[in-house]
Each structure stands twice: as C-alpha cells, then as structure tokens.
C-alpha positions in Angstrom: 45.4 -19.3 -87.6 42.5 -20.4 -89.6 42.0 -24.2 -90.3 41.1 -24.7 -94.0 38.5 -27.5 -94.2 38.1 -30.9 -93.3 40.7 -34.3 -93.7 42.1 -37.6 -92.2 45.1 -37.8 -90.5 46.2 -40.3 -92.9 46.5 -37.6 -95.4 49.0 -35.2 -93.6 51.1 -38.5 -91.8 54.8 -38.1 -93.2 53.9 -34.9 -95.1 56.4 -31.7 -95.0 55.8 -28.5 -92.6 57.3 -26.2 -94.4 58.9 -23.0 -92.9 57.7 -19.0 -94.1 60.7 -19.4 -96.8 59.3 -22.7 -98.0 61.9 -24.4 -96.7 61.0 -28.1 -94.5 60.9 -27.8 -91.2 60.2 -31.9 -91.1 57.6 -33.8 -91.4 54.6 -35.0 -89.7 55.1 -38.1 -87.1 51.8 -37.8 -84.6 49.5 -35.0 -83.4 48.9 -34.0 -79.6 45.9 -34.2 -78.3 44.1 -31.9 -75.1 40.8 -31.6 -74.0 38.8 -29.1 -76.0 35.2 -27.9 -76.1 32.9 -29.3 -77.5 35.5 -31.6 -79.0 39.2 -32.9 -78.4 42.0 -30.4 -80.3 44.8 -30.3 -81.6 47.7 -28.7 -79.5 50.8 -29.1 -81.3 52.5 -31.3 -84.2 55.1 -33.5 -83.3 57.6 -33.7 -86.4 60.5 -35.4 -87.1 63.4 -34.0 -88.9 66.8 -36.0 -89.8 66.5 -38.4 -86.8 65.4 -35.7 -84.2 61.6 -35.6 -83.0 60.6 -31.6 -82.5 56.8 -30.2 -81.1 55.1 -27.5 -83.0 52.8 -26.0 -81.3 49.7 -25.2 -82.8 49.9 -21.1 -82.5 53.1 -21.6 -84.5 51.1 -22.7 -87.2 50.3 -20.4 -90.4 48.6 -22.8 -92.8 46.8 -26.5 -92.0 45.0 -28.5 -94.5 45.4 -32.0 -96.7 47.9 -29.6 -99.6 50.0 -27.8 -97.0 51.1 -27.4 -93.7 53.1 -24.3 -93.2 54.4 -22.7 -89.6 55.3 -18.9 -88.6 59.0 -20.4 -87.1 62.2 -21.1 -88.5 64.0 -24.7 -87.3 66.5 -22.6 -84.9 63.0 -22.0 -82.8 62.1 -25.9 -83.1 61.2 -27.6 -79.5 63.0 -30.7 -78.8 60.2 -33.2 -77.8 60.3 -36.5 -75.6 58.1 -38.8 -76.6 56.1 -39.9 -73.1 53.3 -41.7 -72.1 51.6 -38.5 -70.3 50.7 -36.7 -73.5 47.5 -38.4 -75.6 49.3 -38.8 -79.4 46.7 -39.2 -81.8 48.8 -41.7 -83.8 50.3 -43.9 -81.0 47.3 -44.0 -78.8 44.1 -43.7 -80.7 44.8 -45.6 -84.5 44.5 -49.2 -84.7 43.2 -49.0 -81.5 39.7 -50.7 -80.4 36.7 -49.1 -79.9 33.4 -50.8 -78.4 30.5 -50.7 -81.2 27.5 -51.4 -79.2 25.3 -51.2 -81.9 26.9 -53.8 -83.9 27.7 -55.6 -80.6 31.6 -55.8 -81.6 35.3 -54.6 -81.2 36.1 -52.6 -84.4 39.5 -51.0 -84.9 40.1 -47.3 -85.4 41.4 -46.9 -88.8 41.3 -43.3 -89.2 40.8 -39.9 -87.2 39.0 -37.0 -89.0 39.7 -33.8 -88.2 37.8 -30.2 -88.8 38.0 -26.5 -88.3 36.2 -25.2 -85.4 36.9 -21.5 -84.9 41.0 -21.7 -85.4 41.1 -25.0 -84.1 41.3 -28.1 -85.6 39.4 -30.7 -83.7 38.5 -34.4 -83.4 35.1 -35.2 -85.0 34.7 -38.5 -86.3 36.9 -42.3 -86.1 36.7 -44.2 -89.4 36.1 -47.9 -88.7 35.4 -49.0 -92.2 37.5 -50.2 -95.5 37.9 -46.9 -96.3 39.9 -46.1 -93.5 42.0 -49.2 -94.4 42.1 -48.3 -98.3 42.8 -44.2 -97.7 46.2 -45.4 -95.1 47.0 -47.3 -98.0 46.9 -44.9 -100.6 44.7 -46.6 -102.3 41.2 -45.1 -101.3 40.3 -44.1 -104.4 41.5 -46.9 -106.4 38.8 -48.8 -104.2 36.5 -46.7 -105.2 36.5 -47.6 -108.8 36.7 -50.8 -107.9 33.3 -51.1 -106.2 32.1 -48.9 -108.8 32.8 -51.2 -111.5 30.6 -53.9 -109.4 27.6 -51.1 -109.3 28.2 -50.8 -105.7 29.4 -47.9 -103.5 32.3 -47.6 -101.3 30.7 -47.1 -97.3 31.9 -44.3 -95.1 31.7 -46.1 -91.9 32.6 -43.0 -89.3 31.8 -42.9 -85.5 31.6 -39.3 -84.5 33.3 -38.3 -81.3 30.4 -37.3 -79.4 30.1 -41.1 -78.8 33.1 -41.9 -77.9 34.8 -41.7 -74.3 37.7 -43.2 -72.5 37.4 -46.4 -71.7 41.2 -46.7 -69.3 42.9 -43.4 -67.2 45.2 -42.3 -69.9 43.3 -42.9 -72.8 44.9 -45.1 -74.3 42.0 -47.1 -75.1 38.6 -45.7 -76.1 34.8 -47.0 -76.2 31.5 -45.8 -77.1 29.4 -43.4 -75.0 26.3 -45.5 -74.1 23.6 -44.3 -72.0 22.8 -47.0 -69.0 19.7 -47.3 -69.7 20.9 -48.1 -73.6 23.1 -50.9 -72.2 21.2 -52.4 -70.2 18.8 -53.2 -73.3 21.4 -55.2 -74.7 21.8 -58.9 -73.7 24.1 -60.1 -71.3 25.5 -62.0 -73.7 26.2 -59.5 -75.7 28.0 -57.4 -73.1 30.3 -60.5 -72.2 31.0 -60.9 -75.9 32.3 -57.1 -75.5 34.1 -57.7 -72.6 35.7 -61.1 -74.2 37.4 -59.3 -77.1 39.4 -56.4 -75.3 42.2 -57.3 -72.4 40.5 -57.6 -68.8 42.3 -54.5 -67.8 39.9 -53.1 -70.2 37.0 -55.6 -69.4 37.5 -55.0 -65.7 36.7 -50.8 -66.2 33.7 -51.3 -68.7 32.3 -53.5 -66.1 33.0 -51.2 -63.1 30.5 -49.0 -65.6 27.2 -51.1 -65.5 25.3 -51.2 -63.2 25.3 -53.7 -60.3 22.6 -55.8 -61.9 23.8 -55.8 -65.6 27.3 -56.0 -63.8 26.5 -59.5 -62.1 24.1 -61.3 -65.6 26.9 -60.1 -68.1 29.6 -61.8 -65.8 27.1 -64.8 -65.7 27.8 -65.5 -69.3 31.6 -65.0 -69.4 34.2 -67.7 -68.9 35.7 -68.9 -65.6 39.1 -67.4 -66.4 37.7 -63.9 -67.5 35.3 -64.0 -64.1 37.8 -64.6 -61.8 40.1 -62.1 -63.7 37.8 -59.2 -63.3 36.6 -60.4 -60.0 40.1 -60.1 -59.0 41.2 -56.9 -59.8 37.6 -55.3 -58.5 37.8 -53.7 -54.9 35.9 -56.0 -52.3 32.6 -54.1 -51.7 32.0 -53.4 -55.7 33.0 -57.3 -56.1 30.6 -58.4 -53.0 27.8 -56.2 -54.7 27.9 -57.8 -57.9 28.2 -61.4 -56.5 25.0 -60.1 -54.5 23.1 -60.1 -57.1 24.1 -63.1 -58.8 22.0 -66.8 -58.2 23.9 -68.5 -55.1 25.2 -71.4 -57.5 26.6 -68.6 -60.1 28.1 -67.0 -57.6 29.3 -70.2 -55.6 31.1 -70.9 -59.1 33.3 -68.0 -59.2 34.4 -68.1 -55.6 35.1 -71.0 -55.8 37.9 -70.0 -58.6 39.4 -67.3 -56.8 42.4 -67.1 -54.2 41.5 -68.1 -50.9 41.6 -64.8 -49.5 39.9 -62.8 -52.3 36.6 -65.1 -52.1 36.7 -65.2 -47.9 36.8 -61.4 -48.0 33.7 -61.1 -50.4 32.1 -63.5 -48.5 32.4 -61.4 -45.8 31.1 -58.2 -47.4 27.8 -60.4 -48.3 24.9 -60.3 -46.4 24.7 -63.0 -43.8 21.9 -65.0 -45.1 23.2 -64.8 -49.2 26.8 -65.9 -47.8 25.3 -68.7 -46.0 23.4 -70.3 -48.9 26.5 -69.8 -51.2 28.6 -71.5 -48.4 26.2 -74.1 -48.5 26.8 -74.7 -52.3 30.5 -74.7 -51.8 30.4 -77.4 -49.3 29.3 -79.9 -52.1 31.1 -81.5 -54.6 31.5 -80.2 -58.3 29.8 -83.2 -60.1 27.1 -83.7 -57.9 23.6 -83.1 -58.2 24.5 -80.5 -54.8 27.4 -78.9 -56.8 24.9 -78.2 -59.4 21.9 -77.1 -57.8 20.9 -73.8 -56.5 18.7 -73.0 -53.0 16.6 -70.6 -54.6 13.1 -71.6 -55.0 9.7 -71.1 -54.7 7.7 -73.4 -51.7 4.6 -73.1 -50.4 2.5 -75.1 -48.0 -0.6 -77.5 -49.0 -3.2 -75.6 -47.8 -2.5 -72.0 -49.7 -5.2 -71.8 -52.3 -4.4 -71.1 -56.0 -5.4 -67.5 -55.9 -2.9 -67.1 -53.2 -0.3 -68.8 -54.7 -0.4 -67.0 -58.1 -0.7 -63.2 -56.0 2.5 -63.9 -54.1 4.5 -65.8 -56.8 4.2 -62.5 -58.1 6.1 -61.0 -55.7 8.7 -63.7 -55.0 9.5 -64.7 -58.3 11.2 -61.3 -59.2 14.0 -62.2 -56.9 14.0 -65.7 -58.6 16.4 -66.1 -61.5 13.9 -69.3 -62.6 10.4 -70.3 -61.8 9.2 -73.6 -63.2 7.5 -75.2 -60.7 5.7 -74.4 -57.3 7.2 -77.1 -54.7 4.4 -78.0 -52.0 6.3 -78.5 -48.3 4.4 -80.0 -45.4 3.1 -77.8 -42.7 4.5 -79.9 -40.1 7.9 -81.3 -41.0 8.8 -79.5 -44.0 9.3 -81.9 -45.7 8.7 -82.1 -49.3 5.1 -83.3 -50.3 4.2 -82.5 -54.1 5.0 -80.0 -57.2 2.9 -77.8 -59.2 4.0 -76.4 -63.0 3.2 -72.9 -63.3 0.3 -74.3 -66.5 -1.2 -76.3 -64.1 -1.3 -73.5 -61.6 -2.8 -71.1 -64.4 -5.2 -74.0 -65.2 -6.7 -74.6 -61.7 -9.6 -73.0 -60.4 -9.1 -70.2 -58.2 -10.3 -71.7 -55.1 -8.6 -74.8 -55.2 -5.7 -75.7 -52.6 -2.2 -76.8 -53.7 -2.4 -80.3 -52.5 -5.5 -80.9 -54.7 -3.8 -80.2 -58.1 0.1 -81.1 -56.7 1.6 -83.9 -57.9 3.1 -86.2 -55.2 4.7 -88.9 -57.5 8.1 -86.6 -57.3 11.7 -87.2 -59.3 14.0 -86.5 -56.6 17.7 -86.4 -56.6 20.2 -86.5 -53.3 23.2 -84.4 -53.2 25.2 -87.0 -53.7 24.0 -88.1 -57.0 26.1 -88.0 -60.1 25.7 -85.2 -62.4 25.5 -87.8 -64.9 22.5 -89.1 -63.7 20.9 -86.3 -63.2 21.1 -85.2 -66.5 19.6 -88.8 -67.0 16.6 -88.5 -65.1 15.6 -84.9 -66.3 16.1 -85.8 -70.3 14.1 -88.9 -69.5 11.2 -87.6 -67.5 11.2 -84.4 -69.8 12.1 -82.1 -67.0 12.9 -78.5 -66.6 14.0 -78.7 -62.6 14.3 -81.2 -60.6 14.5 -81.0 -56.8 17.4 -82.0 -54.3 16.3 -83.2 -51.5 18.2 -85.2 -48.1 17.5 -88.6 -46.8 14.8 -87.5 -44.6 13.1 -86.2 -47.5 14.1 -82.2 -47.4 14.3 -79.8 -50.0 17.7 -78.3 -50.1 17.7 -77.0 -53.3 16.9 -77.9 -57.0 18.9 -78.4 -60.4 17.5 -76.8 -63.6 17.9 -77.8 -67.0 20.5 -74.8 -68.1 22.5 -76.3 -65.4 22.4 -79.3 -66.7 23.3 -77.7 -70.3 26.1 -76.2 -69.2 27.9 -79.1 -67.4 27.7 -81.5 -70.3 29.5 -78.9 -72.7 32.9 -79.9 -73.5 35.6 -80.8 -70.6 37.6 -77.3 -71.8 33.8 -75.0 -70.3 34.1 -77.0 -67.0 34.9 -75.1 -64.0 36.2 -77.4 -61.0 34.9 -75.7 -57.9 37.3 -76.1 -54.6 35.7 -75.3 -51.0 36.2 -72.0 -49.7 
C-alpha cells in the first residue's frame, strides 16, 4: 500500500476512513506506533465509529494521505480495540507532550507529529514545536500565515526530526532529545538542573541516571533541596553513593542531611571511608554556623616548601578541589595554622622563595561555632573570598567560601535546615 506524500497528524485527526464502496468505516481517533527502521511506523489506525473504538491495521489500508484515507475492509471485518497503556498511541502519548531542547536549554511541547512515506510505510520523521504546530491544530495555519505576511515577516517551521529524539521513561510516554555525552556535558550545570526542574522527577530522576557520574553530581549541585532529595531518593544506593562521591563534602553533607535516616546511612556506607568521614564531620555541626557552612577541602602546605614547589603540586591537587583561593601555610610541628598565601601573590613571588616569606600571618579566622551571620560580616568587610575555620587550639578544620556565604543569605524559602545523620 503505497503512502502518498508527506503530512501532520493534525490533518487526518477526526477525518473519515472510508470503505472500497466509499462508505465510512469511522473516523480517525489516534495512530499506533512500533519500532521501525530507520524510523518509528505506523502499525495500525485506531478509529472510532458511533461510540465503538476499532484498530485498522495498516496492511488493511488502500489509500493514506492528507485528502483520503481509504481501507481494503468492510466494517463487518473491523477489530474491536481496547485502549491500553502497553501500545505507544501517537495521539495520547507523544502530542502535548514535553520534549527536552538542549540547544535552547528548555522544555518545549510537542505540538505536532509529521509523518512520511518510506517504502509502504508511513513513518515518524519530525515533532513540530513551533506556532505552527499550534495554528495548523487549530485550523488556522494558514490564516497565520497571512497574518505574519502582512507584518513582512514569515511564519517559522520549528520541527525536531526524530533522529534526535529518544525515550526519556520505559513506555514512552515521555520523550527527550538524543544528546551525545560528550554534547551535554558542554552545557552548564545550571543549565541541566534548569532541564531537570521543568519535567516531573520521575522524569528528572532517568535523565540524570543518563549523565555521567561527574555531570550527574555538579547538575544536582545547582538544583533545589526538594528536587535533590527527590532524585536522590528514588536512585539505587551505589549510583546515589557515586554521585554524592563526587560532590564537595559540604554539598553533599547538604543533601544527606535532607534525606530519610536510612536512605543517607546507607549511602554513607557505600562511600569511601575517608569521603564519609569528612561529610560526617560536616553533619556534626550546626546549620547556621560557620562549621555547617564550611567545607574540609583545601589546599595546605608547610612553611618551608618553596614557591616553585608549591605552584608544580597545586597543580595536581587542585583538580580534585572544587575552589582554590588561597594556599594555607600549617606548621611543621603542630599543624597548626601559621599564614595564607593568594594564588597572585603565589604567581608574583620569585621562584625560590619559601611560603613563610611571602605568607601572611595576620589571619581572619572563624571558629565553628560562629554565626553565619558574622561570618558573612567578616568576609564582606575584609574583602574576602575564603576564610578559614579553625579550633581553639588554633587548627584548620576547614574553610567557608564566599558562594557559601551567597547562598545562605538568599531568601529563608532557599534555606535547607540540615539534621545530623
């Protein structure tokens, strides 16, 4: 049966099959969809005819195009169907749905299929996302037309062909764009959580089992509590320990501490010893504290390393440091902390000089125990980026940057209160 050129599925919704006498058979309700190669096909036509729904499968099928659809059968031969949530319907399941536009870094809605011969078939080529879609449902697409025309401008096609398109849940119900890894992780993190914030976190929950670990654990960085703890929650415990992995101990000291009891021991557990300690160490502080606030990654080195050997390994160290400002200078003996380096007076200093003859040892310190308030004082007013956290014998336990500080003193609604796990 020969497929005569190209349409939407707008244009044949509610329009007659017609039997070899001319006679209606019913008309069109929805189209179902199978796996086809290269593309997704057609299979049959569901119609509906006074009340009853009926499946005309696509060998029945004589004619097929936008003037006239015509079958081989006579109603007597008609299928009863069942509408059920096994078959993919092209109607109920894939228009007006969402579809993830990575290049526009949105949610856009499908408002029309397009469908064209390949062989006999007729298969799935293209999802309109645009006004036209919109217009062309409405019976109005060429009205539009003129309209724009009038102004001296041109109505867009705005189509997504299928090639980049793939399921995005089990059943397809849902769909998103194809993207390459590689692709995605170009994008900002921010702009993958701004994806993930605008379809349901069943749906966020399997585009992030997709990325990578790493892009995983910086795009859940930049999403809300609720929405962390959400997909956290409904991710198995080794895929949800590997992304908190790679997170910075206070990030990830944030989320546990927003999940069940259980849910955040068992990650913990799946952790490598050391990471879980340091993020048990975080949890063991209170929220608005300068300890609830800080993290324990940094960079130390000891008084005596020279500046050329301090800027060959904070090569090395700093790539598993989410932020390097300073160079903290710990004594040899006690380990206590002694003095700070920026990085421009590092990259200023001559290349033999030692640590403790460019640190600075008149330090801004803050205890655990001090208000987050406070701290946000003392960095605003010494025109900080970090400042470290030390004990009251004077060692470094962590240090509280100034994004930190950003994010606490957003509005009470972006606050998280962390409970000890």
């Amino acid at each position: 049966m020969p497929f005569l050129g190209e349409l939407f599925v707008s244009e044949i919704l509610k329009k007659p099959v017609l039997d070899p006498k001319g006679d209606e058979l019913g008309k069109v309700k929805d189209l179902v969809i199978v796996k086809g190669e290269p593309l997704p096909k057609v299979s049959s036509l569901v119609i509906e005819r006074k009340k009853g729904i009926y499946k005309l499968p696509w060998t029945d099928l004589n004619i097929f195009n936008k003037r006239i659809i015509s079958a081989k059968i006579y109603s007597d031969i008609l299928q009863s169907y069942q509408l059920n949530e096994e078959d993919l319907l092209l109607v109920r399941d894939i228009l007006d749905k969402q579809i993830v536009d990575i290049n526009g870094v949105k949610v856009v809605r499908v408002n029309d299929v397009k469908l064209e011969g390949y062989d006999t078939e007729a298969v799935l080529i293209a999802v309109d996302v645009g006004m036209r879609g919109i217009l062309r449902r409405l019976g109005i697409e060429r009205s539009g037309e003129d309209l724009m025309r009038f102004f001296k401008k041109r109505l867009p096609y705005n189509l997504i062909s299928w090639n980049y398109l793939q399921p995005l849940a089990p059943k397809l119900t849902t769909i998103s764009l194809t993207v390459p890894r590689q692709m995605l992780s170009e994008l900002h993190p921010a702009d993958i959580a701004d994806i993930i914030s605008q379809v349901s976190h069943q749906e966020g929950t399997s585009f992030i089992k997709g990325l990578d670990v790493d892009v995983a654990a910086e795009a859940l960085s930049e999403l809300k509590p609720e929405t962390q703890v959400e997909i956290i929650s409904e991710l198995d415990t080794d895929k949800a320990a590997d992304i908190i992995e790679e997170m910075p101990p206070d990030e990830a000291a944030d989320i546990l501490s927003d999940l069940p009891v259980d849910k955040a021991k068992e990650i913990l557990e799946s952790i490598e010893k050391e990471e879980a300690e340091d993020i048990q160490e975080l949890l063991s502080h209170e929220e608005d504290t300068a300890g609830g606030l800080m993290t324990n990654e940094f960079i130390a080195y000891s008084p005596e390393t020279t500046v050329k050997e301090a800027m060959e390994r904070l090569k090395k160290d700093a790539e598993s440091i989410e932020t390097v400002y300073y160079i903290y200078i710990i004594d040899n003996i006690d380990e206590k902390l002694i003095g700070v380096i920026s990085l421009r007076d590092l990259l200023l200093a001559e290349q033999t000089a030692k640590l403790s003859d460019i640190m600075v040892t008149k330090l801004k310190t803050v205890t655990p125990e001090t208000d987050e308030m406070e701290v946000a004082k003392l960095i605003s007013k010494y025109n900080l980026v970090a400042i470290p956290v030390v004990d009251t014998e004077g060692y470094l336990l962590g240090i509280v940057t100034i994004d930190d500080i950003i994010d606490r003193i957003l509005p009470p609604s972006a606050k998280r209160l962390r409970r000890k796990v």
